[in-house]
KESE-44098 format. One record per residue (C-alpha): residue in one letter; x, y, z. Coordinates in steps of 0.1 Angstrom, whole numbers, padded with zeros to 4 digits, always signed. Layout:
aXYZ;...
# end
This chain:
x+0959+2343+2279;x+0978+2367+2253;x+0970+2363+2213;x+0992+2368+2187;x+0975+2382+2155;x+0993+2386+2120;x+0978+2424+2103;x+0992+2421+2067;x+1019+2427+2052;x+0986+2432+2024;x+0960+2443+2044;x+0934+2473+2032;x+0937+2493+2064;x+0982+2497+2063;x+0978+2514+2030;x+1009+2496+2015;x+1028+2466+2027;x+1034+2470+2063;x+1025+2437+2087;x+1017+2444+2122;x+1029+2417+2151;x+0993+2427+2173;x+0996+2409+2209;x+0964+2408+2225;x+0948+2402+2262;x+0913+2394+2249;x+0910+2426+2226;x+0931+2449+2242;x+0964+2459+2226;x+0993+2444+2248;x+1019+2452+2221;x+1026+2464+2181;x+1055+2456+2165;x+1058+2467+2129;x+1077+2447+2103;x+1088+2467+2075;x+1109+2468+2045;x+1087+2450+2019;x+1088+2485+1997;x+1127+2487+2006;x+1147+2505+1971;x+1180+2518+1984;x+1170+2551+1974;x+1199+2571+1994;x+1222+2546+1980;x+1207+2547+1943;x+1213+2585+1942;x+1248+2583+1951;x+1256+2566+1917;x+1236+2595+1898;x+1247+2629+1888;x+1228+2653+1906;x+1196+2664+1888;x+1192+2629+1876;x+1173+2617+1907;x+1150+2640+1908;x+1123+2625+1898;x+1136+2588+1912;x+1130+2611+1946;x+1094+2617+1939;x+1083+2580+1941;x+1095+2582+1979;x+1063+2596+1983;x+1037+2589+1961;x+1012+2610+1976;x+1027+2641+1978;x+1058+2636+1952;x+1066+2674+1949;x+1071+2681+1986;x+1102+2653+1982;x+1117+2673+1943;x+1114+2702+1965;x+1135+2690+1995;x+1161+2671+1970;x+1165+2698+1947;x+1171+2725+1978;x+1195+2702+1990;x+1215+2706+1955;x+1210+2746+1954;x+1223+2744+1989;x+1256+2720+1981;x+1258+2749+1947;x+1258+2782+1967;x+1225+2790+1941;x+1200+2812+1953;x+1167+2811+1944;x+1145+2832+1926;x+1122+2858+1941;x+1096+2851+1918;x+1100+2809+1924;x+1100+2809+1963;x+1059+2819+1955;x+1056+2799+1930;x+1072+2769+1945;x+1054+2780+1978;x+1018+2778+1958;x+1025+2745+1943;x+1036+2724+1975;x+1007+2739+1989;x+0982+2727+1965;x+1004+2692+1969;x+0998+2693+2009;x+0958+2700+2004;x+0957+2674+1977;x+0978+2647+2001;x+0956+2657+2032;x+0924+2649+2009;x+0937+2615+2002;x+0943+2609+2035;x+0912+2619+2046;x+0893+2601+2018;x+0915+2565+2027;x+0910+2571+2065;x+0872+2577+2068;x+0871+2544+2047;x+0893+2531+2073;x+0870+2533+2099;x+0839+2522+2080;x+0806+2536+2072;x+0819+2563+2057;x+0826+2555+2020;x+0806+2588+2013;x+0838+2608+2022;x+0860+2585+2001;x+0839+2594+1971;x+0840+2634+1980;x+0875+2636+1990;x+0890+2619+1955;x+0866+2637+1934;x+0879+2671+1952;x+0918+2660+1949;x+0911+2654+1915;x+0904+2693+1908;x+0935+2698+1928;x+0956+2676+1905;x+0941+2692+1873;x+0954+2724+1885;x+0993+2714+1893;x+0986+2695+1858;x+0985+2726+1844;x+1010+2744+1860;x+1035+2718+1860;x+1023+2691+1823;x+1022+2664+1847;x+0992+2651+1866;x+1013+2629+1894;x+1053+2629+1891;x+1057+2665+1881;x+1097+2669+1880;x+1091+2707+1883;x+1117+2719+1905;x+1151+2732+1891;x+1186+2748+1906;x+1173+2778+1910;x+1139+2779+1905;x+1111+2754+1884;x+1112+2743+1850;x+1075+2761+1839;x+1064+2791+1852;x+1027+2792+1862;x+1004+2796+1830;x+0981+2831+1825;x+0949+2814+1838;x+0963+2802+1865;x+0955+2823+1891;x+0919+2827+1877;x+0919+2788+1881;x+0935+2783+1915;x+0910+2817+1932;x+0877+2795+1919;x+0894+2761+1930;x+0904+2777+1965;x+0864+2790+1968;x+0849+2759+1959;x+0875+2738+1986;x+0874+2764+2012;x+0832+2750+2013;x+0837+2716+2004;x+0860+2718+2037;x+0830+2732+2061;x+0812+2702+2044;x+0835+2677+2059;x+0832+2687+2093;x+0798+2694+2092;x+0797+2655+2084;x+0819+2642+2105;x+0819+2661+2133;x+0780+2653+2138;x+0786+2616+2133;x+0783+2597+2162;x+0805+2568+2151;x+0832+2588+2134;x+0832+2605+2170;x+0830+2575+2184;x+0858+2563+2166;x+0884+2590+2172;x+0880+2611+2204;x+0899+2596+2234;x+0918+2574+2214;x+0954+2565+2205;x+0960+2595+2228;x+0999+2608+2221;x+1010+2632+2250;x+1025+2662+2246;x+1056+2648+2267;x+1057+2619+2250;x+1051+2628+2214;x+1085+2651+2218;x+1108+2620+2237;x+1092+2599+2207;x+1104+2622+2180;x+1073+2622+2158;x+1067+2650+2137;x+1045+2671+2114;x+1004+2664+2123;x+1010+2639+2144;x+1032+2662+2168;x+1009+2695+2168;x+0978+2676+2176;x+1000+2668+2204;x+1001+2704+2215;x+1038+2711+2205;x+1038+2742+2182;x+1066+2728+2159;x+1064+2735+2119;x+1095+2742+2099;x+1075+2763+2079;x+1080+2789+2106;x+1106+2776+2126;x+1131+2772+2100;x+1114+2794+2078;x+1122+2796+2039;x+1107+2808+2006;x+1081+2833+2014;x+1061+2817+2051;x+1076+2845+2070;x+1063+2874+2052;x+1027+2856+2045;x+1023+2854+2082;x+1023+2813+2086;x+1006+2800+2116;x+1015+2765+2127;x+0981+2745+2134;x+0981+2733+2169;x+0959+2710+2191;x+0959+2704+2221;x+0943+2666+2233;x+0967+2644+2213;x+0939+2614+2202;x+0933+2603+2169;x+0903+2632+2167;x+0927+2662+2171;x+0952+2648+2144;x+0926+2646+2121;x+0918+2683+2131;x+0951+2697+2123;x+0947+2685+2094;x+0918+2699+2087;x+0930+2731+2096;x+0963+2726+2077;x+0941+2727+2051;x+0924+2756+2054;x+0954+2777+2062;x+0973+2761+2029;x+0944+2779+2011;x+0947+2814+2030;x+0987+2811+2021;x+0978+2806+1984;x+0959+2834+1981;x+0979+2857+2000;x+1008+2842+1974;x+0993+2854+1944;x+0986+2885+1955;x+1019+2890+1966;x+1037+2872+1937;x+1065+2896+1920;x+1065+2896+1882;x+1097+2884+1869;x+1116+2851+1857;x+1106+2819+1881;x+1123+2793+1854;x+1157+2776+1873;x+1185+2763+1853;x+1181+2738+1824;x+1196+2703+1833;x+1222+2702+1811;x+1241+2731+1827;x+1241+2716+1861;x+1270+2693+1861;x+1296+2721+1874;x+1320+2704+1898;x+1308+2709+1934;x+1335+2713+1963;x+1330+2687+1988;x+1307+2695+2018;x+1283+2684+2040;x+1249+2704+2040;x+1213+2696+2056;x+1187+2705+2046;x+1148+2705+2067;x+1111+2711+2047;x+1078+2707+2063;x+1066+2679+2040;x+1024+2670+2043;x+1034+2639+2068;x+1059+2661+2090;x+1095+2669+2088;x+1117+2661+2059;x+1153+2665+2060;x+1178+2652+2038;x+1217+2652+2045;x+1239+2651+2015;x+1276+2650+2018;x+1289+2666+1979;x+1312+2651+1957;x+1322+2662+1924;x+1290+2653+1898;x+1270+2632+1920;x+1261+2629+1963;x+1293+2607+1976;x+1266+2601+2009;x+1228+2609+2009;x+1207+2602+2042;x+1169+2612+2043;x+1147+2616+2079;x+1117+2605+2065;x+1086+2615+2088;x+1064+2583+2081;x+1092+2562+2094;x+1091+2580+2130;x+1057+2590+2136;x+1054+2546+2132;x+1080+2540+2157;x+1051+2555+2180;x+1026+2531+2172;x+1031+2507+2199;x+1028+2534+2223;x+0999+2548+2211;x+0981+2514+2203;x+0987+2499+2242;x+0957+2495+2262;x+0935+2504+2230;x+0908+2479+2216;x+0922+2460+2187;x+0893+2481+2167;x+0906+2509+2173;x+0942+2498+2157;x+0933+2510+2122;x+0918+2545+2135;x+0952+2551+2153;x+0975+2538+2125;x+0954+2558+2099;x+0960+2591+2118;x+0990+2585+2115;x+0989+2590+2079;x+1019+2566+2066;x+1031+2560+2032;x+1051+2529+2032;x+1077+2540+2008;x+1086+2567+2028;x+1092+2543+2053;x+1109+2519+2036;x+1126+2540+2012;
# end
């Protein structure tokens, strides 16, 4: 006899107001459906009644958790409509601080997602504390500790401060151990083990015919990242390697992550050493409201939950269309193929790895 449970729409493990439909055959997963929309705020069509630079930071709150990574895709979508090229000097400098962003968003989602599976509070505790460093650093090089409004035509409105890169080499040390920490933790727990190896298993075929992106598609085993695919700023000459695994189960998405990590920390490095002097600041606000010749442009970033890309059709002083591919929206369109067959206990592990924030999918 098949069960129909209700999961939310406020319920501790969605992390945001997302209600699951569960259909059960004793506690085995028969069928998911998501309901969503409870967050819905008509972004695209907010910012077509908004001169350009104005929704900036209205386009941060699409993603809470890593608000930069979404300035950074809107704003390169204006630069692109404006024929403006960036600065030398910003492409490191915005490279450094969406890096810092990604490490600090993968934190938090390792922090909420241990919790998720109980027992593991410990990690909660460790994770925030060390995402807090994270944030006092982009405070500093940005004046803002969570909506930063730092990006600019052109460039970013503060370049990084003299102690900066003092700061950031100490801060990079101390996370580059806390990060061996983690594993060593988990990865010799038997219940977080347990918990995630063998299950919600995505295949490689599959996860590329669902169209999920980002973590959730290299632990999949498809070498996909527009960081080097589509490259831009300064990935290409830093040498950026994609993170790949290979098994597809909740276990190897948390491991690319991991990794994504770690190789967010080498790029930050390798950034400041390679940082040209020179002007990084883009162009005030008040000078951007040229008239822009009508056009349709795309634009793709590798944002911390997978592929962003944002189409924008121009008018004169404000988008006359804006459309955003928001990667928490598709990786949960493959939650009821991921979740069939499983335990109903292992629903949370499999929608935590998926690392969702509702108002990306809502928008």
């Amino acid at each position: 006899m098949l069960t129909k449970i209700n999961v939310g729409p406020i319920h501790p493990s969605t992390h945001g107001v997302l209600r699951l439909v569960v259909t059960l055959d004793g506690d085995t997963i028969v069928n998911v459906e998501p309901h969503i929309g409870f967050l819905h705020r008509g972004v695209e069509k907010l910012v077509e009644n908004r001169m350009y630079m104005q929704s900036e930071s209205y386009m941060e709150k699409v993603d809470y958790a890593a608000p930069m990574a979404y300035s950074d895709l809107y704003v390169s979508a204006v630069e692109e409509a404006m024929g403006v090229h960036i600065k030398e000097r910003a492409k490191y400098v915005r490279l450094i601080l969406l890096e810092l962003q990604r490490i600090a968003s993968h934190l938090l989602w390792l922090g909420t997602f241990c919790n998720d599976l109980g027992q593991m509070f410990t990690m909660f505790m460790w994770t925030m504390k060390d995402r807090d460093l994270v944030m006092n650093l982009l405070q500093d090089a940005t004046g803002s500790r969570m909506f930063y409004v730092n990006m600019r035509v052109g460039g970013v409105s503060m370049d990084l401060p003299p102690d900066f890169e003092e700061h950031a080499k100490s801060l990079l040390d101390y996370l580059e151990k806390r990060i061996k920490d983690y594993e060593a933790f988990l990865e010799k727990n038997p219940v977080f083990i347990e918990r995630t190896k063998g299950v919600g298993v995505l295949s490689r075929k599959d996860a590329i015919n669902l169209g999920v992106t980002g973590p959730v598609l290299r632990a999949s085993g498809v070498n996909f990242d527009v960081r080097s695919a589509y490259t831009y700023y300064a990935y290409e000459k830093l040498n950026f390697m994609p993170q790949i695994q290979v098994k597809g189960d909740v276990f190897a998405r948390y491991k690319v992550r991991i990794l994504e990590m770690k190789e967010s920390i080498r790029l930050i490095r390798d950034a400041l050493k390679e940082m040209p002097e020179g002007d990084a600041l883009g162009m005030p606000i008040k000078l951007i409201s040229p008239p822009i010749k009508e056009k349709e442009v795309i634009v793709r970033r590798e944002l911390p939950r997978g592929e962003g890309m944002m189409y924008m059709v121009t008018d004169k002083q404000k988008p006359y269309r804006l459309s955003i591919r928001a990667p928490a929206f598709i990786n949960l369109s493959a939650l009821n193929h991921m979740a069939q067959g499983a335990k109903y206990a292992d629903l949370f592990a499999i929608l935590g790895s998926l690392d969702l924030v509702m108002a990306d999918v809502d928008r």
